[in-house]
FINUKOL-226888 format. One line per 10 residues: their letters; for each residue x, y, z of N, C-alpha, C, O. Coordinates in Angstrom, 2 decimals. Last residue first. Example, Ala and Ser with C-alpha at 12.3 -4.5 7.8 and 13.67 -1.06 7.14 Angstrom:
<sites>
SA) 12.85 -2.25 7.08 13.67 -1.06 7.14 12.90 0.03 7.87 13.41 1.14 8.04 ~ 13.19 -5.69 7.80 12.30 -4.50 7.80 13.20 -3.30 7.80 14.24 -3.32 8.46
</sites>
This chain:
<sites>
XXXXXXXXXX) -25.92 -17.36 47.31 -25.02 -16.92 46.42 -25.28 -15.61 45.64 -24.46 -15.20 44.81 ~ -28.21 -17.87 48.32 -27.22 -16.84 49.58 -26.42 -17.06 48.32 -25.70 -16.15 48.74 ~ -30.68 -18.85 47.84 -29.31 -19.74 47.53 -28.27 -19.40 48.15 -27.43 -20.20 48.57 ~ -32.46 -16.55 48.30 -32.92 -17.67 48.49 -31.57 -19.06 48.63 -31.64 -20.01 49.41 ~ -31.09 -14.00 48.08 -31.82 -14.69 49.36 -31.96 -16.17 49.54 -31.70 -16.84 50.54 ~ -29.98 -14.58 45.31 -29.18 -14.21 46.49 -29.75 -14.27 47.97 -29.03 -14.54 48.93 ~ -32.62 -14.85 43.81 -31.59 -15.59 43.94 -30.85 -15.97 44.98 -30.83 -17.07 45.54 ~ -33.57 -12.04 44.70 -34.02 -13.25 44.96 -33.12 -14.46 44.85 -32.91 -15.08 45.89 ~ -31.08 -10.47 43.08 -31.55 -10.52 44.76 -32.48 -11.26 45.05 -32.36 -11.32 46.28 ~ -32.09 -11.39 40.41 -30.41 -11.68 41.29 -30.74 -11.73 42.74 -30.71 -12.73 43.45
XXXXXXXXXX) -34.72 -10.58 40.14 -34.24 -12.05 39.90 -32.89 -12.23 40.51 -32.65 -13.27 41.12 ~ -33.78 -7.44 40.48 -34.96 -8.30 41.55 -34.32 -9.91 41.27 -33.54 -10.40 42.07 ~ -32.30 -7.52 38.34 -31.44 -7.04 39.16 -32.90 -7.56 40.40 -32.44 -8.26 41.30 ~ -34.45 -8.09 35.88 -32.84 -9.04 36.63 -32.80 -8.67 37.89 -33.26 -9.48 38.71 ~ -36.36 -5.39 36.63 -36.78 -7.39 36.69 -35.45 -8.01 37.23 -35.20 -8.35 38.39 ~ -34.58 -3.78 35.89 -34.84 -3.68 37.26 -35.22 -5.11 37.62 -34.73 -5.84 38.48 ~ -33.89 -4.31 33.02 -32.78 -4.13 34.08 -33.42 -4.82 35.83 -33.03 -5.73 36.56 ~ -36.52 -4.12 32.38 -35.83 -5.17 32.25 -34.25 -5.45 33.19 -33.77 -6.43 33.76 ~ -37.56 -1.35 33.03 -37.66 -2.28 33.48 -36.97 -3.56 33.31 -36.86 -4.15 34.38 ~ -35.25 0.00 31.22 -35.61 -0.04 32.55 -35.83 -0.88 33.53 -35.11 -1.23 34.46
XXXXXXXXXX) -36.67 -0.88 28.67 -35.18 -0.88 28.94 -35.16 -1.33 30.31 -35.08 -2.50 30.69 ~ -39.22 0.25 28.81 -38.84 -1.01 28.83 -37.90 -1.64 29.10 -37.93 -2.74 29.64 ~ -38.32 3.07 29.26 -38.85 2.44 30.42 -38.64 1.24 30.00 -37.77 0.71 30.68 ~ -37.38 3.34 26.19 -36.35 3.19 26.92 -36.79 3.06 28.59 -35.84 2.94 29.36 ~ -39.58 2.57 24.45 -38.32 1.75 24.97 -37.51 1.89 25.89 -36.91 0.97 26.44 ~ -40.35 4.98 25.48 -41.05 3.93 25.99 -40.64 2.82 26.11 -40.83 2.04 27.04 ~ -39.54 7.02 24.19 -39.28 7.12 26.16 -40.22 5.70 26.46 -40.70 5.45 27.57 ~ -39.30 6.50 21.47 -38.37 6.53 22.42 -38.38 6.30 24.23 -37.68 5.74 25.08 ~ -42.51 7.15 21.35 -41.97 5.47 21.26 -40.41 5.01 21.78 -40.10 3.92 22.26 ~ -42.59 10.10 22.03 -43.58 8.61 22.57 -43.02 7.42 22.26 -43.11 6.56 23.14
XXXXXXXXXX) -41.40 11.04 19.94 -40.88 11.28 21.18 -41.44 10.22 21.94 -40.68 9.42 22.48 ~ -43.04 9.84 17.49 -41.39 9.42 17.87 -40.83 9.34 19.00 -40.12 8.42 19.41 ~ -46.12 8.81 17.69 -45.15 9.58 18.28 -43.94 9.24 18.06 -43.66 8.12 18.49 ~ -47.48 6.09 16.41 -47.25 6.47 17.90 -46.62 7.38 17.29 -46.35 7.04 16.13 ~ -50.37 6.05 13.87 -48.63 6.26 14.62 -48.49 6.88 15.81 -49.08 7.86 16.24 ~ -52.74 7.28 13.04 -52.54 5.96 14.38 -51.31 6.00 14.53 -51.05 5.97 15.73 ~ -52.32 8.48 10.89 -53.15 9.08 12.20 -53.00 8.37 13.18 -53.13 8.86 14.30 ~ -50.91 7.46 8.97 -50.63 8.61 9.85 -51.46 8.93 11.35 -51.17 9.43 12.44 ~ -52.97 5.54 8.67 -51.80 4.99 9.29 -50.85 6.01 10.05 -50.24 5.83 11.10 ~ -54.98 7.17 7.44 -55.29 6.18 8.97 -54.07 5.70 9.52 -54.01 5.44 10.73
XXXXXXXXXX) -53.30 7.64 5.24 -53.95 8.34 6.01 -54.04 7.90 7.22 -53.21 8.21 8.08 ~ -53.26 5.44 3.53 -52.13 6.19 4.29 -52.61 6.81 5.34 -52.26 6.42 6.45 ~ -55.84 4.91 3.76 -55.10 3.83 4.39 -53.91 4.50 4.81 -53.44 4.40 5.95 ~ -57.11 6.52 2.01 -57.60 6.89 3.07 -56.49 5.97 3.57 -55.82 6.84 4.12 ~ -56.47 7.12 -0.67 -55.50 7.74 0.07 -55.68 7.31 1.38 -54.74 7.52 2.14 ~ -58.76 7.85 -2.26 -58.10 6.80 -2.49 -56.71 6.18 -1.55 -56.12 5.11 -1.72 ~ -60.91 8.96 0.77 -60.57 9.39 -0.79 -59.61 7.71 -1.14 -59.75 6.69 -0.46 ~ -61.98 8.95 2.90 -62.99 8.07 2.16 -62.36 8.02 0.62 -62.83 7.45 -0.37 ~ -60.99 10.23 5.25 -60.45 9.14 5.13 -61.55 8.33 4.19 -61.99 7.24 4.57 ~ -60.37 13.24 5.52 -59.91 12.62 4.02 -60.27 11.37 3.70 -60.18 10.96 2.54
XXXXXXXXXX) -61.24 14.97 7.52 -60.25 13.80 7.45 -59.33 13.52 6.49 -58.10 13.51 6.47 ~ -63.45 15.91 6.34 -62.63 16.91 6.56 -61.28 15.91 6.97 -60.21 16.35 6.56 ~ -65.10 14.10 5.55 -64.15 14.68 4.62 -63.15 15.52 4.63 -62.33 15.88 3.79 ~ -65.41 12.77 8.05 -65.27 12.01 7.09 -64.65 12.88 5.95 -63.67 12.40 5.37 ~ -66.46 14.67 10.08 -65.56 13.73 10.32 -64.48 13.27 9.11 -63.26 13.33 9.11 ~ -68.73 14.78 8.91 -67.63 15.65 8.38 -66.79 15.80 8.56 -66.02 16.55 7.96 ~ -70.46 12.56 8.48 -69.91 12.98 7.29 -68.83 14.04 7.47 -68.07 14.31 6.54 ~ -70.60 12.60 11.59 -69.72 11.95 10.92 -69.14 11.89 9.47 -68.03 11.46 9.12 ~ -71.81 15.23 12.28 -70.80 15.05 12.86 -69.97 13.78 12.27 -68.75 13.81 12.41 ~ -74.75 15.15 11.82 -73.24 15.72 10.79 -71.83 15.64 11.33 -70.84 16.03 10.70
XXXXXXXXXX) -75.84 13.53 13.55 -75.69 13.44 12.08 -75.05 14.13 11.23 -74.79 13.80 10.07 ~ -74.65 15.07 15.75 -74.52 13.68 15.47 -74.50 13.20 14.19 -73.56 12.61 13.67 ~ -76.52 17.27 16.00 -74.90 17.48 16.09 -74.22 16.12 15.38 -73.33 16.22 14.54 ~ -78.88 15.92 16.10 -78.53 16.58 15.11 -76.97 16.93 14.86 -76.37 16.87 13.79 ~ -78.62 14.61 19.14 -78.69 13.67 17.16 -78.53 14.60 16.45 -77.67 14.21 15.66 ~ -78.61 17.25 20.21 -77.24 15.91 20.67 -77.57 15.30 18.78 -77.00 15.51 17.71 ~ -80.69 18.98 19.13 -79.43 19.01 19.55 -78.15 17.98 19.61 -77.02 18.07 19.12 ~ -82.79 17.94 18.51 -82.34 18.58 17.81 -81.26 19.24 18.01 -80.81 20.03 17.17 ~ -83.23 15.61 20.28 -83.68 15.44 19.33 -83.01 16.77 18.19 -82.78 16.42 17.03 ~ -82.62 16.67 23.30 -81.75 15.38 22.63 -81.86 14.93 20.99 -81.04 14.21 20.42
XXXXXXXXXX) -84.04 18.52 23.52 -83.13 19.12 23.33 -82.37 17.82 23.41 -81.18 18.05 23.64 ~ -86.40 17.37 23.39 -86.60 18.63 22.85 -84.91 18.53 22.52 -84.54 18.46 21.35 ~ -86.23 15.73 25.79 -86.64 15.20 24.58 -86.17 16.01 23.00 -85.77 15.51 21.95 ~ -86.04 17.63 28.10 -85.06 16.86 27.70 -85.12 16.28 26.42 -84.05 16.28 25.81 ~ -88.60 18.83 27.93 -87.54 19.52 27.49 -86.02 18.91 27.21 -85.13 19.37 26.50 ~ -90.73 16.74 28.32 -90.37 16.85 26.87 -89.25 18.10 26.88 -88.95 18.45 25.74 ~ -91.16 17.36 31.26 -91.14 16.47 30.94 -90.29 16.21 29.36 -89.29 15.50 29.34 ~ -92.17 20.05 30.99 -90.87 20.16 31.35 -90.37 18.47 31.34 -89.15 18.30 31.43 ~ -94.93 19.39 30.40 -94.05 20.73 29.03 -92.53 20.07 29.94 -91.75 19.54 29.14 ~ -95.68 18.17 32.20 -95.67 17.56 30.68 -94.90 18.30 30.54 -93.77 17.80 30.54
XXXXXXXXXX) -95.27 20.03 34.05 -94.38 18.63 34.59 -94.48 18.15 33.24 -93.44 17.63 32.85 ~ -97.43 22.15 33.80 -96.06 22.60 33.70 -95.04 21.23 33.77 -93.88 21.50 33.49 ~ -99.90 20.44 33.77 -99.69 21.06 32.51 -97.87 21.32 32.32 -97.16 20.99 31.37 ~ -99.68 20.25 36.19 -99.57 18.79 35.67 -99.36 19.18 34.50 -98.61 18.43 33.86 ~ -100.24 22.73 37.38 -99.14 22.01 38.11 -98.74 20.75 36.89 -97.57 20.39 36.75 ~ -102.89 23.31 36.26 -101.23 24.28 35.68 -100.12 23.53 35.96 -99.14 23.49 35.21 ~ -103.98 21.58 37.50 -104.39 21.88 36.20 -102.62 21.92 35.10 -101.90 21.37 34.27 ~ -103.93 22.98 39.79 -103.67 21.61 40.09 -103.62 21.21 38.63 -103.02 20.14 38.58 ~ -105.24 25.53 39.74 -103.80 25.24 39.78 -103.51 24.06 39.68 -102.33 24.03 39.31 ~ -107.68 25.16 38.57 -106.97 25.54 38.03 -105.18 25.61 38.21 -104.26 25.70 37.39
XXXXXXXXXX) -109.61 23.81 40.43 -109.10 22.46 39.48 -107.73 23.22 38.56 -106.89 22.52 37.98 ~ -111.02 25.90 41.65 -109.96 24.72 42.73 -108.81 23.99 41.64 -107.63 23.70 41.86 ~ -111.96 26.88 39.63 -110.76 27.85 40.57 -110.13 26.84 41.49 -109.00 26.91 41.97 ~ -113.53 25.42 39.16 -112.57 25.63 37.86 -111.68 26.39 38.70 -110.51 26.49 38.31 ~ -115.50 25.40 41.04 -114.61 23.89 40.72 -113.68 24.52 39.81 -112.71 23.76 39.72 ~ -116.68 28.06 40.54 -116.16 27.71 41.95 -114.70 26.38 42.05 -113.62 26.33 42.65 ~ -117.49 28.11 37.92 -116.86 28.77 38.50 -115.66 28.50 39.66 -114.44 28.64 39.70 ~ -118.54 24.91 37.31 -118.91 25.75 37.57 -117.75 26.56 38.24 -117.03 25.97 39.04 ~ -118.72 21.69 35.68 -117.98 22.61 35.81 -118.45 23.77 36.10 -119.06 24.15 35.10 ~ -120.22 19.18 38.09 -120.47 20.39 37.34 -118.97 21.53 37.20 -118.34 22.04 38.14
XXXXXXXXXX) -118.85 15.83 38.49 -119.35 17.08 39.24 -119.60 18.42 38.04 -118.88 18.35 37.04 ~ -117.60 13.81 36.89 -118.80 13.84 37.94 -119.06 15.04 38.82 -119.56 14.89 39.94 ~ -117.28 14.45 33.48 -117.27 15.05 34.73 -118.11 14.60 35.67 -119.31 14.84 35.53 ~ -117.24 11.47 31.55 -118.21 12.74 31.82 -117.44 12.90 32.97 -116.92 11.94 33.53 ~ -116.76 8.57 31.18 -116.19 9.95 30.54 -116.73 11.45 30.49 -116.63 12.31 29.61 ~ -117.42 6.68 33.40 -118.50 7.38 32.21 -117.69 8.16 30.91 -118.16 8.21 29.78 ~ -116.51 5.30 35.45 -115.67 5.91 34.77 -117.26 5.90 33.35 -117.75 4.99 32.68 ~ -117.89 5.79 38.69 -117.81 4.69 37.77 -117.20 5.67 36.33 -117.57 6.85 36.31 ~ -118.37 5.68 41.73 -117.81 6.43 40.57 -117.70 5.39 39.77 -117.44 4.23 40.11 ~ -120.67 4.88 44.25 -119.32 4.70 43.74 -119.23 5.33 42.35 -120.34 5.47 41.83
</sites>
């Protein structure tokens, strides 16, 4: 039985280094392609990341004395957006009654 020595149990010789060489390359190429995701989350995605909020940040404005106006501009609905929205609310409120009448009217026949 084999017993873990840290030695080769067989002789490296010519013959074993031509069997052991692709099988070698195969496990060599799965590490390297193993760490290409690593590779390219580390200096790509986080790097984009770490500047991505300082510059967020000045190109914004929102750190100067100003920043509150600011944020408040930036979060306002729309004019055109807050018109067509009352006026579905509108809408609906109509449509709600006008259901509440015709329920009514089924249910009481008045």
């Amino acid at each position: 039985m084999f017993e873990p020595t840290g030695k080769v149990p067989f002789s490296m010789n010519l013959g074993n280094l031509r069997l052991l060489t692709p099988s070698l390359a195969v496990v060599a190429f799965k590490r390297c392609v193993d760490h290409v995701h690593l590779a390219i989350d580390m200096e790509f995605v986080r790097g984009f990341g770490e500047h991505l909020g300082s510059l967020l940040s000045r190109e914004l404005g929102v750190l100067g004395g100003d920043a509150e106006q600011k944020c408040r501009k930036y979060l306002a609905e729309p004019e055109g957006v807050a018109n067509e929205r009352r006026e579905l609310n509108a809408k609906l409120e109509r449509l709600e009654s006008a259901r509440d009448a015709i329920e009514d009217w089924r249910v009481n026949g008045v």
